[in-house]
C-alpha positions as CSV (number, residue, x, y, z in Angstrom):
1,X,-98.3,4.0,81.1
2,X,-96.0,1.1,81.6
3,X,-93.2,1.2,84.7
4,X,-90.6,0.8,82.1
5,X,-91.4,4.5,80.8
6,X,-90.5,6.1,84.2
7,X,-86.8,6.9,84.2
8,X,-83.8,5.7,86.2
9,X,-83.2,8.9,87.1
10,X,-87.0,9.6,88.9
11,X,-86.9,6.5,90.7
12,X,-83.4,7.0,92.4
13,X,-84.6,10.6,92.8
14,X,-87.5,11.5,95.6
15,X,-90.1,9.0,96.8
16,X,-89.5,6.0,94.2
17,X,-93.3,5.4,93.8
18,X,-96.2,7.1,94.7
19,X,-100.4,6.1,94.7
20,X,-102.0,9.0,92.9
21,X,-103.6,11.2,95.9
22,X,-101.4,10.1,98.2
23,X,-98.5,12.3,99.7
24,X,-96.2,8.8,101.1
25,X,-94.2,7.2,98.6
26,X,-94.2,3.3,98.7
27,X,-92.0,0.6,98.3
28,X,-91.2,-1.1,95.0
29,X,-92.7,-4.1,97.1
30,X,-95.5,-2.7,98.4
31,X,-96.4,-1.1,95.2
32,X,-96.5,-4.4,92.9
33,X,-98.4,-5.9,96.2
34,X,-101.1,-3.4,95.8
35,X,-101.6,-4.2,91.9
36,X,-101.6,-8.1,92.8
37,X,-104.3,-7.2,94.7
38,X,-106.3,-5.1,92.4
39,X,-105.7,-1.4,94.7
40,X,-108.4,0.6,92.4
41,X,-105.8,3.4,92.8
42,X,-104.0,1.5,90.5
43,X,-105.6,2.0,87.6
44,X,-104.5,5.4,87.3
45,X,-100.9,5.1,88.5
46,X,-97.9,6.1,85.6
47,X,-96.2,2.8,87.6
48,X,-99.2,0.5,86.8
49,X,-97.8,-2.8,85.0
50,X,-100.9,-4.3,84.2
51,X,-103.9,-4.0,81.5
52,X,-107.1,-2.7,82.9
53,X,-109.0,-5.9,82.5
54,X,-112.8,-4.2,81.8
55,X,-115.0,-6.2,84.4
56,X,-113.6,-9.7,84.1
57,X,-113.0,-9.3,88.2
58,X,-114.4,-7.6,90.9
59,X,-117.7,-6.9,92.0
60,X,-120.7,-8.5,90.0
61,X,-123.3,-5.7,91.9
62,X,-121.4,-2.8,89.6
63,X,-122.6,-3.4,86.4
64,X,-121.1,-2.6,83.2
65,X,-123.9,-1.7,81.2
66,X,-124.9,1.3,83.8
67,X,-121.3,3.3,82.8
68,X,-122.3,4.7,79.3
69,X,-120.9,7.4,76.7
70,X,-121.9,10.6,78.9
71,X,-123.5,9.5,82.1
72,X,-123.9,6.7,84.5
73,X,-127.3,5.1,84.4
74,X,-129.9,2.1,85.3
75,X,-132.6,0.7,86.7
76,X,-133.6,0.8,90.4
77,X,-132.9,-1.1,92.2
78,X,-131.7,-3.6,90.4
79,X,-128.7,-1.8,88.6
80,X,-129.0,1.5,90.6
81,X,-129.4,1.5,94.8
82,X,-127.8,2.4,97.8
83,X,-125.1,-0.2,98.0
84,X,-124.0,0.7,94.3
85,X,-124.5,4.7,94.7
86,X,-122.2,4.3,97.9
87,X,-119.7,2.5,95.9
88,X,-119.5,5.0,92.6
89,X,-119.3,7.7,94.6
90,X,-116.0,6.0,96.7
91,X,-114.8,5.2,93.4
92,X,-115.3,9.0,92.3
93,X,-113.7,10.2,95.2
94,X,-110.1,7.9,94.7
95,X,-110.8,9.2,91.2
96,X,-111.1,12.7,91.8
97,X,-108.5,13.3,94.6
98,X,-105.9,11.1,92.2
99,X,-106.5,13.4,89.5
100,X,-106.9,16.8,91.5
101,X,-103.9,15.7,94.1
102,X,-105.8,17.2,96.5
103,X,-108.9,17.6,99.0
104,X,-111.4,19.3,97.1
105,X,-115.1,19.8,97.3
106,X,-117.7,17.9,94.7
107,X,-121.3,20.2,94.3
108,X,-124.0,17.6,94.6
109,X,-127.9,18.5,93.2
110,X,-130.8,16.0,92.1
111,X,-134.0,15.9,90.0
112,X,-137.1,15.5,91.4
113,X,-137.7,11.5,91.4
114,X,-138.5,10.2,94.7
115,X,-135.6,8.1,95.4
116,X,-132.9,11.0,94.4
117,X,-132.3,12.5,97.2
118,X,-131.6,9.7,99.1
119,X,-129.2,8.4,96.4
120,X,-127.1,12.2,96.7
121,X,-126.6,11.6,100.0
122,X,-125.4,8.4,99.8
123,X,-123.2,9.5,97.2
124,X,-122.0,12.1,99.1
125,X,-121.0,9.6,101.8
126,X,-119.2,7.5,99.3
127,X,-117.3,11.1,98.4
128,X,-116.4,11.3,101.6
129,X,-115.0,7.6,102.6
130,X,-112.5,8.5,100.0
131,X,-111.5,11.7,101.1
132,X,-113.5,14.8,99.4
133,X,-116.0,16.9,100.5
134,X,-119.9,17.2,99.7
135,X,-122.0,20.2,99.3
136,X,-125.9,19.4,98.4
137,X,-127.7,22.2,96.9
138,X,-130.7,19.6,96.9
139,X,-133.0,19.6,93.7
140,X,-132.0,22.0,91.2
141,X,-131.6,22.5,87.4
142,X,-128.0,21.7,85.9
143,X,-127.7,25.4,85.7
144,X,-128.0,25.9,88.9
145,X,-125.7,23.5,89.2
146,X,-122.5,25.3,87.3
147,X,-123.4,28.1,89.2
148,X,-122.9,26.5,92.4
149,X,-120.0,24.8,91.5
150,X,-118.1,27.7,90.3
151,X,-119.1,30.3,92.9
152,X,-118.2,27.7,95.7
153,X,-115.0,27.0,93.8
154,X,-115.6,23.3,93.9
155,X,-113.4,20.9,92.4
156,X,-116.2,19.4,90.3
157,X,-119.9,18.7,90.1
158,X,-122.2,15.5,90.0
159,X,-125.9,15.5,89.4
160,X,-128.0,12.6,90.1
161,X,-130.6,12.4,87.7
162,X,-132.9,9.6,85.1
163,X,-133.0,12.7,83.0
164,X,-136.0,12.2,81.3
165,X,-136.1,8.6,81.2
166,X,-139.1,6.6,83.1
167,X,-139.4,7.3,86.5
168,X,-137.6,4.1,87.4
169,X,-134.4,4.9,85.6
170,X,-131.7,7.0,87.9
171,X,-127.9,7.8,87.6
172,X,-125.2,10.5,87.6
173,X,-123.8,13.0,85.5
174,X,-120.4,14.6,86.3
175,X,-119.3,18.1,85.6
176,X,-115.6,18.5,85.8
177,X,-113.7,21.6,87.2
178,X,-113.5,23.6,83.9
179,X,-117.3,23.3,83.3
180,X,-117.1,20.1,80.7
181,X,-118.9,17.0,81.1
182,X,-117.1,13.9,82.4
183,X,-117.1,11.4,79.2
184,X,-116.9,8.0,79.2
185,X,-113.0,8.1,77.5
186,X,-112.5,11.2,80.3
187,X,-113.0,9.5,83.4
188,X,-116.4,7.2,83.6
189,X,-115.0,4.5,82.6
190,X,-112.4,4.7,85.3
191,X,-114.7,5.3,87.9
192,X,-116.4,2.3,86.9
193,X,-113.5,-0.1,86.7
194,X,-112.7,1.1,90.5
195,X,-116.2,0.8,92.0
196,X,-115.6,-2.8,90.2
197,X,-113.2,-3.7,91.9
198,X,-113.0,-1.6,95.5
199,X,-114.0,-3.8,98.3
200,X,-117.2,-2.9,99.5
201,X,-117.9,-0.6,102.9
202,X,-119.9,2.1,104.6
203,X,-118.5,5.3,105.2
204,X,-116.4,6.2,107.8
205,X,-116.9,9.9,107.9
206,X,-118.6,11.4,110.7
207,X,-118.8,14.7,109.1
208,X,-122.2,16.5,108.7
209,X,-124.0,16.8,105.0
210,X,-122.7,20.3,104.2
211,X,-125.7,22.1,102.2
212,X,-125.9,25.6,99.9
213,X,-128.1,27.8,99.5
214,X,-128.2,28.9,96.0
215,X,-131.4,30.0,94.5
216,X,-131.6,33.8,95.9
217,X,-127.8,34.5,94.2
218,X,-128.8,32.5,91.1
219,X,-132.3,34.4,90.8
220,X,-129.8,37.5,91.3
221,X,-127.3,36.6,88.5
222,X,-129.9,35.4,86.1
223,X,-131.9,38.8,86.3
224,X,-128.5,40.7,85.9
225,X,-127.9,39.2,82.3
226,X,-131.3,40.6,80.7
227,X,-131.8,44.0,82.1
228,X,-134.2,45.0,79.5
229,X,-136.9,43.1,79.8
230,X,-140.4,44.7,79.6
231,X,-143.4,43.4,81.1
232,X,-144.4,40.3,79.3
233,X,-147.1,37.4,80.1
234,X,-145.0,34.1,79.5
235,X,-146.8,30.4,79.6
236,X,-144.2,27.8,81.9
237,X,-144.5,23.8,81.0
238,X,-142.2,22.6,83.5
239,X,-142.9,19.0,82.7
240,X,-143.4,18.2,86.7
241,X,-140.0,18.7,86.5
242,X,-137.7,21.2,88.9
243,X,-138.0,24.0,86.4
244,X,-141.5,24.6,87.1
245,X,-140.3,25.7,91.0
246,X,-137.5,27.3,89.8
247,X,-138.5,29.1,86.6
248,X,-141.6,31.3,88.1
249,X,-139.3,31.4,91.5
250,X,-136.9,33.3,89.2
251,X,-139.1,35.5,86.7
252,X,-141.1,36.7,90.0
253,X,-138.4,39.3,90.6
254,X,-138.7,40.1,86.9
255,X,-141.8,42.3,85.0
256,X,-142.1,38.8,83.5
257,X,-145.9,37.1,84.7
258,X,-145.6,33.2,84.9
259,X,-148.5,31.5,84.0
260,X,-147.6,28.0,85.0
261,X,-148.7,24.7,83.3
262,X,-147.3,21.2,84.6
263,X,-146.2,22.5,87.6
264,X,-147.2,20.8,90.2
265,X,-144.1,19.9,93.1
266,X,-144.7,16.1,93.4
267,X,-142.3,15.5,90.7
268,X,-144.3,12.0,90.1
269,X,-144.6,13.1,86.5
270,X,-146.4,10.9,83.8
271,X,-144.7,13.2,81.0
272,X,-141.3,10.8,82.0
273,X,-140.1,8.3,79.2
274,X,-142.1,10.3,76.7
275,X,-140.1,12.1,73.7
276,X,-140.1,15.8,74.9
277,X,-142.2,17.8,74.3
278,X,-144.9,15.7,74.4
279,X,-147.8,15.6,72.7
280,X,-149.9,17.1,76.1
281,X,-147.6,19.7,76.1
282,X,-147.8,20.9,72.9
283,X,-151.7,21.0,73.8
284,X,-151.5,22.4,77.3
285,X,-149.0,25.3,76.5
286,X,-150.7,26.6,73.4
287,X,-154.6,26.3,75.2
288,X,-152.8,28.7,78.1
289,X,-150.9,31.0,75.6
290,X,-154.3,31.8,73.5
291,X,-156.3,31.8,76.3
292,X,-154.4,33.8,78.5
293,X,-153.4,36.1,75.7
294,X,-150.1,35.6,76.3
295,X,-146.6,36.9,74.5
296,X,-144.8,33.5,74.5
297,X,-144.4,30.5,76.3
298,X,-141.9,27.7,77.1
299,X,-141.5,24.1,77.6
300,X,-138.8,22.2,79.7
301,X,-138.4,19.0,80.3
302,X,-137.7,17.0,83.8
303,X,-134.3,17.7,84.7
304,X,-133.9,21.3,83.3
305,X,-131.4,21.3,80.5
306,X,-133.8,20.8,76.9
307,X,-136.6,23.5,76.0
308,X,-139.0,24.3,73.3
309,X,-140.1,27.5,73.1
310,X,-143.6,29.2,71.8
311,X,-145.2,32.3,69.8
312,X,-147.9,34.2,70.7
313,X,-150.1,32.3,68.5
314,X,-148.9,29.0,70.6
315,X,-146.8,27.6,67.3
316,X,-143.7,25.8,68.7
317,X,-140.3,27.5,67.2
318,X,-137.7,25.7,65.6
319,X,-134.6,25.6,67.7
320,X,-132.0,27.1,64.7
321,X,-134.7,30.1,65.2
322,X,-134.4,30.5,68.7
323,X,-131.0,30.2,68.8
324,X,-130.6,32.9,66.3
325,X,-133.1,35.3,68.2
326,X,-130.9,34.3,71.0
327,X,-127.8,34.8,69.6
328,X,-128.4,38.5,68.4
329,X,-129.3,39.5,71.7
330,X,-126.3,38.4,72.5
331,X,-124.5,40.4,70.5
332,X,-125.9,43.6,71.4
333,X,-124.5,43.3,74.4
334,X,-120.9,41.5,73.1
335,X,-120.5,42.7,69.4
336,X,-118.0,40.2,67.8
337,X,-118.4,37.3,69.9
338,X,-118.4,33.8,68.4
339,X,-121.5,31.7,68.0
340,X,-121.6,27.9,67.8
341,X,-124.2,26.2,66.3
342,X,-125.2,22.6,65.2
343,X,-124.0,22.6,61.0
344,X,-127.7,21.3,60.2
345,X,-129.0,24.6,61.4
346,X,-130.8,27.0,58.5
347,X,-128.4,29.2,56.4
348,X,-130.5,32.5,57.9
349,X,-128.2,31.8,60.9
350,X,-125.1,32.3,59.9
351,X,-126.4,35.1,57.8
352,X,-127.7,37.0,60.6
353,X,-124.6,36.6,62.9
354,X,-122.2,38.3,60.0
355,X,-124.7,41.2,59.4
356,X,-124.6,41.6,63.5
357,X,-120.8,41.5,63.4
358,X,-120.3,38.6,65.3
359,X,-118.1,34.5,64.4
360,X,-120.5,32.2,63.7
361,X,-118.7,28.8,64.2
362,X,-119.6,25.4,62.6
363,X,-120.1,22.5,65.9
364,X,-121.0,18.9,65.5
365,X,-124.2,18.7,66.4
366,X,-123.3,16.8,70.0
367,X,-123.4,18.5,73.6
368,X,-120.0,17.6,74.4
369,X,-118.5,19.6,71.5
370,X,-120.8,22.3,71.5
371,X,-120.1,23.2,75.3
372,X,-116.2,22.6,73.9
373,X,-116.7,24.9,71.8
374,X,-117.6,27.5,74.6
375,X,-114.6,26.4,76.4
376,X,-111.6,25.8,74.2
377,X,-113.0,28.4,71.3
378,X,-114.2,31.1,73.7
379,X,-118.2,31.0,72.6
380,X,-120.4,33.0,74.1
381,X,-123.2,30.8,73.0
382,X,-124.3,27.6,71.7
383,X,-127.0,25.6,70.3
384,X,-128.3,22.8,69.2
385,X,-131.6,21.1,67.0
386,X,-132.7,19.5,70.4
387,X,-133.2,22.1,72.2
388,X,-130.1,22.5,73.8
389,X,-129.6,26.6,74.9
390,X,-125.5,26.6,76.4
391,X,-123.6,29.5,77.8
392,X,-120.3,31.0,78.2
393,X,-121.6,32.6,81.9
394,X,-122.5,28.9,83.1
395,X,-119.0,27.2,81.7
396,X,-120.5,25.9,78.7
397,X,-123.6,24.3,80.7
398,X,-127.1,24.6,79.3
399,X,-129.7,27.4,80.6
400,X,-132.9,27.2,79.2
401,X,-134.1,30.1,81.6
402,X,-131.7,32.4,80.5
403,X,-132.6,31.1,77.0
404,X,-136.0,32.3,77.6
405,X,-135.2,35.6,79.5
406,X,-133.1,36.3,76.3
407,X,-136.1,35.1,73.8
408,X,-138.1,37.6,76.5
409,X,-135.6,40.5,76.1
410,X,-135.9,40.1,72.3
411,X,-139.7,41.1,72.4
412,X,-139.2,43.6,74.9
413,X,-136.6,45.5,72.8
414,X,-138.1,44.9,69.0
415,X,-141.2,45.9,70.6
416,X,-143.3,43.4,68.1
417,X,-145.1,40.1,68.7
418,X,-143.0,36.6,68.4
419,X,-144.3,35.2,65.3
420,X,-143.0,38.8,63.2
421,X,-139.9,38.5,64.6
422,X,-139.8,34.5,63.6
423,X,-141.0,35.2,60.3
424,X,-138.4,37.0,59.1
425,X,-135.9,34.3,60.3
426,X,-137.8,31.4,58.4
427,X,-136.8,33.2,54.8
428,X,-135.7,29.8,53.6
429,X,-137.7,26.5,52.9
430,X,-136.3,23.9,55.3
431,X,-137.4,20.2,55.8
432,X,-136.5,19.5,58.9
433,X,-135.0,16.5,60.4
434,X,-135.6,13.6,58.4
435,X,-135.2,9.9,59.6
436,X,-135.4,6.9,56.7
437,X,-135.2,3.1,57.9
438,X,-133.0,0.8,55.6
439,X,-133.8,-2.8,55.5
440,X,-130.1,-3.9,56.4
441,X,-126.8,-1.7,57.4
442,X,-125.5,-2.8,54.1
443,X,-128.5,-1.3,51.8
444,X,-128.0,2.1,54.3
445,X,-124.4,2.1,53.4
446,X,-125.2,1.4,49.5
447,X,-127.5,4.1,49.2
448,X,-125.3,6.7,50.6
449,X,-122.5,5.5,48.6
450,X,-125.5,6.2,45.5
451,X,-126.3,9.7,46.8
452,X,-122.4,10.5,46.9
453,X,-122.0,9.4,42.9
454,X,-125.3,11.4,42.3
455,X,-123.8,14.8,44.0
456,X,-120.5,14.3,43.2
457,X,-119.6,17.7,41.5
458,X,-121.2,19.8,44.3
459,X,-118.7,21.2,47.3
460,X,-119.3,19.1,50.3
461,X,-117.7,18.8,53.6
462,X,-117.4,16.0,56.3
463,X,-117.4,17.7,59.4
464,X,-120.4,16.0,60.7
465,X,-121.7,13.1,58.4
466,X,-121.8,15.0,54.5
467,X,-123.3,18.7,53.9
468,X,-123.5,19.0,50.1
469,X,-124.0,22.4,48.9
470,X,-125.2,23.9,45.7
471,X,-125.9,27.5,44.8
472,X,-129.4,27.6,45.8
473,X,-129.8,24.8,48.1
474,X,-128.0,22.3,50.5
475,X,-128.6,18.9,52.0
476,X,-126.9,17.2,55.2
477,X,-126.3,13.5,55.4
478,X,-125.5,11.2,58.4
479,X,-125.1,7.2,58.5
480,X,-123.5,5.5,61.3
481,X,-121.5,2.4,59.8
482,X,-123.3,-1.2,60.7
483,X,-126.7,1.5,61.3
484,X,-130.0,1.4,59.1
485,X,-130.7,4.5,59.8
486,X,-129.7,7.7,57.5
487,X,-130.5,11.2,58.7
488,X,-131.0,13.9,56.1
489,X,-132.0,17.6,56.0
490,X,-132.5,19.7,53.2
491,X,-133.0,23.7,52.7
492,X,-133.7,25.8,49.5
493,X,-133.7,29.4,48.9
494,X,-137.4,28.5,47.9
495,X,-139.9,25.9,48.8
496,X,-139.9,24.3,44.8
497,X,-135.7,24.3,45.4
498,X,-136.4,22.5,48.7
499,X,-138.7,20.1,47.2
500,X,-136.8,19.5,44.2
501,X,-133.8,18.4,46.4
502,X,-135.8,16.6,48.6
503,X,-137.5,14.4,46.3
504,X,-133.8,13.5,44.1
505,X,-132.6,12.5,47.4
506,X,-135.3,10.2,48.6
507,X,-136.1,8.7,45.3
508,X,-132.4,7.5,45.8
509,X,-133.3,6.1,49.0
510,X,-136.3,4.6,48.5
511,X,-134.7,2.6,45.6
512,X,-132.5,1.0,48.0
513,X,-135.2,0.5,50.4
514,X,-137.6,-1.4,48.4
515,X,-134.4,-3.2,46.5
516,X,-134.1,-7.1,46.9
């Protein structure tokens, strides 16, 4: 906001000008000093005259390229160390204390690399240069994470974390007060343009790392939310990740048996920069469910927020499944609460969450909106294709463990094996997620254009890319403009409907594919 949008009347009225955080006012002087000189508080001030000016001054250590759509991220130690972690999390505690106009206390956990301890605590002292508090819960699963942050009433959250990138990628997510993720349009990006431009120091705080212990209250919560679970022998692929501590930690209080499978506490994990699941634990988790005789078993990956989960007969589950098992044992315990799911999700879905009584409601298959969902449209649950499991009880966060206690407490209370309870779920013939490489953006964009003249008569709607819909079956169609890529899935009432769909659409696509 321009200074010529403040009023006469509020600068003859009260401190003329004021830095956001700050309880002095300023000078008209001082104030148009500290933009001359770049003050990083500026950039959020309702008096600032200027245009925020990306990168083009400042500090050439803080890269651009590490502040993305959803997270901050890079490569150590070139784009990610201690000098930069030091001066991110200074920049996120002007940010924070500007937009919160107060002290307030930031929750701080980590994965398991090597390095990420370190970098919290260094972030923490950052934090505290600037005037907030730290609290380390130490390495933990984003769950675990929510939980701390709202029982400690902190002012927000930030978890350092590659996700499941190679082990020498490393970075920060941020959880804001209400339980949503910090965006790049939400408050990244400002963050960034102040650690670009702060002058760089050490911190001058002498206060002690404050720490919480959260794991016995979380293993407490957690067990609360499924009390009917029945003894059960689950298989555990934690990926070397955090969730194979914390998982079997957890289900030990539980009549749940944890038969554990990349496990191990190192965290040195050679499952990291492999699409998850990979293919070892595919093969490790379905050699320890058959010969263990177990019920069901689940995957997660590194840093604890994607899962996958298995049948008795070790055959991975489609997530729309899951999340429907999910979501009716959710509604035995809250009939009529709303459901949001990803729109590409099978028809059963929605089908089963009217006959329960409960809302099932459409979502754009991206976390951000899904966990928006939770918050602004009062979800008790949400899903996506992924493998992402989110709840209303952790502000919208994902919770693959209580996704799995609730898969648990499904079997316990149906009293039949996984795969029947699955089967009746997979009444329709669905393709699945299907990725087709044009040669150029421009034969991409034709060939939708073709498969929008072909379908024209058929009700459609655009909430997400296309979903065409026809009395027996439906198709879903995404292309990003100047992309090659199109996304389609298809579903039939029957697997000839399915196919019969299928092959119209890709006979269209192919066509453009092979066109000169």
């Amino acid at each position: 906001m321009k200074a010529s949008k403040v009023t006469i009347k509020e600068k003859n009225n009260g401190p003329e000008r004021r830095c956001p955080g700050e309880r002095y006012g300023l000078t008209e002087a001082i104030c148009k000093a500290r933009q001359a000189n770049d003050y990083p508080k500026c950039l959020m001030c309702p008096f600032y005259e200027g245009t925020p000016d990306d990168f083009a001054v400042g500090d050439p250590k803080i890269k651009k390229s590490i502040f993305r759509s959803s997270h901050i991220a890079g490569e150590m130690p070139d784009e990610i160390n201690e000098y930069v972690m030091r001066k991110i999390g200074a920049a996120a505690g002007q940010y924070l204390k500007a937009r919160n106009r107060s002290q307030g206390t930031v929750v701080l956990a980590c994965d398991k690399r090597e390095p990420s301890r370190n970098l919290s605590r260094i972030f923490g002292e950052g934090l505290k240069s600037s005037g907030m508090k730290a609290a380390h819960i130490g390495p933990a699963m984003p769950d675990m994470l929510h939980y701390a942050m709202v029982k400690n009433k902190g002012s927000s959250a930030a978890f350092i974390s590659g996700c499941h990138a190679r082990l020498e990628v490393n970075g920060i997510r941020f959880i804001q007060n209400d339980g949503a993720p910090m965006l790049f349009n939400s408050g990244i990006e400002k963050i960034g343009l102040i650690a670009h431009r702060m002058r760089p120091g050490r911190s001058h705080s002498h206060d002690k790392n404050e720490t919480l212990r959260v794991l016995p209250d979380y293993r407490s919560f957690m067990i609360e939310q499924t009390p009917q679970l029945q003894p059960l022998k689950v298989v555990i692929d934690g990926s070397s990740g955090i969730g194979g501590e914390v998982i079997p930690y957890v289900l030990a209080k539980t009549p749940l048996k944890s038969i554990k499978s990349h496990c191990e506490p190192e965290g040195k994990s050679k499952l990291l920069g492999l699409r998850f699941p990979a293919g070892q634990v595919n093969t490790s988790v379905q050699q320890a469910i058959r010969s263990e005789e177990a019920h069901l078993g689940m995957a997660i990956d590194y840093d604890g927020d994607m899962c996958v989960f298995y049948d008795e007969q070790g055959m991975a589950l489609r997530s729309d499944v899951a999340g429907t098992i999910i979501a009716r044992e959710i509604l035995e315990q809250k009939p009529q609460a709303r459901i949001a799911y990803d729109l590409r999700s099978t028809a059963a879905f929605r089908e089963e969450i009217l006959r329960k009584g409960g809302r099932p409601l459409r979502s754009r298959p991206l976390p951000d909106r899904l966990n928006a969902a939770i918050l602004d449209k009062s979800a008790e649950y949400a899903f996506d294709l992924s493998g992402r499991h989110m709840f209303k009880a952790f502000s919208g966060g994902e919770s693959p463990l209580l996704a799995l206690m609730m898969v648990c407490s499904a079997v316990s209370r149906q009293q039949k094996p996984l795969s029947s309870i699955v089967e009746a779920l997979q009444r329709y013939s669905y393709s699945g997620l299907i990725t087709h490489e044009m040669p150029t953006p421009e034969k991409a964009f034709a060939a939708v254009n073709a498969l929008i003249d072909e379908f024209v008569d058929c009700e459609k709607d655009e909430l997400d890319g296309i979903t065409f819909r026809f009395p027996t079956w439906w198709f879903y169609l995404k292309h990003t403009p100047e992309s090659r890529i199109i996304d389609i899935c298809v579903e039939g009432r029957t697997a000839d409907e399915e196919r019969a769909g299928r092959d119209t659409i890709e006979e269209i696509i192919r066509g453009y594919q092979n066109r000169l």
